[in-house]
DRENPA-860812 format. One line per 3 residues: their letters; for each residue x, y, z of C-alpha. Coordinates in steps of 0.001 Angstrom, whole numbers. Layout:
N
a	X:Y:Z ~ ...
***
This chain:
216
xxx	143327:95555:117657 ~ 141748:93677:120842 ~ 137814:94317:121149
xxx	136436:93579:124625 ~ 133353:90883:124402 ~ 130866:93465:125017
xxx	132260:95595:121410 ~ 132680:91956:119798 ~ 129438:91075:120457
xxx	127330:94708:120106 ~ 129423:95049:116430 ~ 127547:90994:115587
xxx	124343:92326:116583 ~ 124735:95533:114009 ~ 125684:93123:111348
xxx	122838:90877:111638 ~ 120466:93739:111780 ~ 121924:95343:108554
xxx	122136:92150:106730 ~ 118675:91818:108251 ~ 117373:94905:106579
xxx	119668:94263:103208 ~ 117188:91132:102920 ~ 113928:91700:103989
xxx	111315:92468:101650 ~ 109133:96082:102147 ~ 106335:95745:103249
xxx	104740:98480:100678 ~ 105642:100645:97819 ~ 103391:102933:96306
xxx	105214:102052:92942 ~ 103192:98329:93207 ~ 99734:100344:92741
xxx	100674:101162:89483 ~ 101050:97435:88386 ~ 98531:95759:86167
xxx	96988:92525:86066 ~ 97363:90268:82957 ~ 94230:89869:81174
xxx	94018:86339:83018 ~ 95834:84720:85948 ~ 95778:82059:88486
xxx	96199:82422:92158 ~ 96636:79455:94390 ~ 95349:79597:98028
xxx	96887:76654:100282 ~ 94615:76932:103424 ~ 94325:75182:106514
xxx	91398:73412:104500 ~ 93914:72292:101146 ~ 94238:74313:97970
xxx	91999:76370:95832 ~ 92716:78429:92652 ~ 90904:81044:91612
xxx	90871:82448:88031 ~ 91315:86119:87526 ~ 89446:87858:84404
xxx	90560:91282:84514 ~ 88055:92287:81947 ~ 85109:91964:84570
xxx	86557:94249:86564 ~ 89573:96078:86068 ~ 90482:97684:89022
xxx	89814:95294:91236 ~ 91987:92749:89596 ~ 94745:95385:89274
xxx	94226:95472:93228 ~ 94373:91678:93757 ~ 97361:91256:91721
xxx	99083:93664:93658 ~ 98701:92768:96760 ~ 98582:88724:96278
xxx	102316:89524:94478 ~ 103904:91156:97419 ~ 102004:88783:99818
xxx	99220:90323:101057 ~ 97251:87429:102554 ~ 99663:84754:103578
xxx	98224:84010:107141 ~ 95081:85665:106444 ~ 92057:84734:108430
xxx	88844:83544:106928 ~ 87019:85514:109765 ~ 83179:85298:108089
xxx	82136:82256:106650 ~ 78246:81852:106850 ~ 76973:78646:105082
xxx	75033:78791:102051 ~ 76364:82276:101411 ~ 79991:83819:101593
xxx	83460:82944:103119 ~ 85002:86047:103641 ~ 88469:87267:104721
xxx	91089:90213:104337 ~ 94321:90587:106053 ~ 94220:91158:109593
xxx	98359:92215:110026 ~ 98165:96231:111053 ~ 101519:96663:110035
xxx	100585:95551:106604 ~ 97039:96726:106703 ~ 97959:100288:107293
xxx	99574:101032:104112 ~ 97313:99181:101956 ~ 94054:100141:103150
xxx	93869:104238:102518 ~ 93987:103158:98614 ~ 90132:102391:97935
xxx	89145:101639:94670 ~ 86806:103634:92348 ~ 83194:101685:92274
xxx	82825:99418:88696 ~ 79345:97815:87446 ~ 78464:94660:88010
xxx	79161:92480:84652 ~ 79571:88863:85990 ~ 76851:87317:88245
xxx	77450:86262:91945 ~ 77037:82836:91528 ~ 78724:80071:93528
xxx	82246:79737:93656 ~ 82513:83493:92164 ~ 84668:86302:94189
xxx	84057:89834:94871 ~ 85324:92867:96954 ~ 82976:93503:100508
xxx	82648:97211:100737 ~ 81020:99688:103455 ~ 79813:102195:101221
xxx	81513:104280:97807 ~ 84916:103326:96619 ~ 85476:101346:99463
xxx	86427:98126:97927 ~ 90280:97401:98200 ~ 91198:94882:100949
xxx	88457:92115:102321 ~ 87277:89717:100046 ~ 84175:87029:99656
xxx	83493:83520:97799 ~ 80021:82947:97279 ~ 78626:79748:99146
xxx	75600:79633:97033 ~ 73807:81795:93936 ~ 73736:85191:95360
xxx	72539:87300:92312 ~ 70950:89619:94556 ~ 74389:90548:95304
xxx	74371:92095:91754 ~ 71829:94660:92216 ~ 71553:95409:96285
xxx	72220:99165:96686 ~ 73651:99721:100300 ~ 75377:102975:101466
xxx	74873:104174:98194 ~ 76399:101425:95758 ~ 74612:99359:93702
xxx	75950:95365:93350 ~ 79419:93661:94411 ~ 80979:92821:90973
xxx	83045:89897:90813 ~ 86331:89410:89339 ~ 87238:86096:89705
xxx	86078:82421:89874 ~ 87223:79358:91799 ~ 88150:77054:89045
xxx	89603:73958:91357 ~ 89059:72838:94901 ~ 85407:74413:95412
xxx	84742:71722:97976 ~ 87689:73256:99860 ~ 86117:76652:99982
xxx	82661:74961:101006 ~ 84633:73198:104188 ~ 86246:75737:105616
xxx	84542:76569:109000 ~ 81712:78668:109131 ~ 80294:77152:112678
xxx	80489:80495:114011 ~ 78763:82228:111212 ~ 78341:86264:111473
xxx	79640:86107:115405 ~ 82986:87215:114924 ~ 82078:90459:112765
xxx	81816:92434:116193 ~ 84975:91273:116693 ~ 87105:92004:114352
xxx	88850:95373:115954 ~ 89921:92654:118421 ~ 91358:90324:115656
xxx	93513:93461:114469 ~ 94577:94618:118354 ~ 94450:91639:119980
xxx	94535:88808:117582 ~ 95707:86036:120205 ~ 92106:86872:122307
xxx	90163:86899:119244 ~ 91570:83152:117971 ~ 91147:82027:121602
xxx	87424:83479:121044 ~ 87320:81702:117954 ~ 89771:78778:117740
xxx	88348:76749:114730 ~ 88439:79304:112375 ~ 90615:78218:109253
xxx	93383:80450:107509 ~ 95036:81258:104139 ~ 98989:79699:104289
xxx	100301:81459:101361 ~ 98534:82792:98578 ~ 100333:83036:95558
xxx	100277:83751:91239 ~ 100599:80493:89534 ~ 99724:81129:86034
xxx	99582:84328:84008 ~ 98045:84975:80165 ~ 100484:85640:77781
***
């Protein structure tokens, strides 16, 4: 059988797209928010900045290291954006992809007490209010404990979950020159992201983040 070049070539493109799709990886399953966290792991975070790893300790918090093990396994911040990083207080980012954030964002997590302190080099879930807590993460800069006990919208304290265990004077260069400026900005990181980073060029990002040790 003879195929003219315009079958030849619409049959290659159908090919590639189904090998395509064969390959890829999903970006969500609702089956990952039933996977739990060892009792301790290690994530690595190469940044524009050089690496940092951050030990998990799920007993401080169990749900939201359930959370973070989820979503750092299937990839959740590669390319992230450390949008807010004030100095002598927080770095703070969370994924800015809509196409990602849309199907992990709806899951909140139920509010936990506050066991470990927010001291420096210690990370937490941000939150707007109850049960909020599920996607946008902080570092503290500095001591914070008033982060322990603050009650805002209702919720007492940000408990932490995790601490930076190597490359703390990674996390204290990333750039913070434009402090609490881009906050108002952030539907336009989401919409328009190429705007906001030519509103913000220095800003510094997360490469890949990804599991390198687990308890046993």
């Amino acid at each position: 059988m003879v195929h003219s070049n315009s079958t030849f070539n619409f049959l290659k493109i159908i090919s590639v797209l189904i090998l395509f799709c064969a390959c890829a990886k999903p970006t969500f399953k609702s089956k990952w928010l039933q996977e739990e966290a060892p009792a301790t792991f290690i994530t690595r975070f190469e940044t524009t900045k050089g690496i940092f790893d951050v030990e998990i300790t799920r007993a401080w918090s169990p749900l939201a290291a359930d959370r973070f093990y989820q979503t750092v396994k299937h990839r959740y911040y590669n390319n992230a954006v450390f949008y807010r990083v004030v100095p002598n207080f927080v770095a703070q980012w969370g994924n800015n992809d809509t196409a990602i954030l849309k199907y992990w964002k709806p899951y909140k997590l139920a509010d936990e007490p506050v066991i470990q302190s927010n001291i420096k080099g210690y990370m937490s879930y941000a939150r707007s209010g109850k049960e909020t807590r599920g996607s946008t993460l902080f570092i503290n800069l500095k001591d914070n404990p008033r982060l322990d006990t603050v009650l805002a919208n209702g919720v007492r304290g940000y408990p932490p979950f995790g601490k930076v265990i190597n490359g703390i004077e990674v996390v204290d260069s990333l750039y913070g020159g434009y402090e609490g400026k881009t906050m108002s900005k952030l539907d336009t990181l989401q919409k328009y992201p190429a705007l906001f980073f030519k509103q913000f060029p220095k800003l510094d990002k997360i490469n890949k983040a990804f599991i390198v040790k687990r308890s046993t």
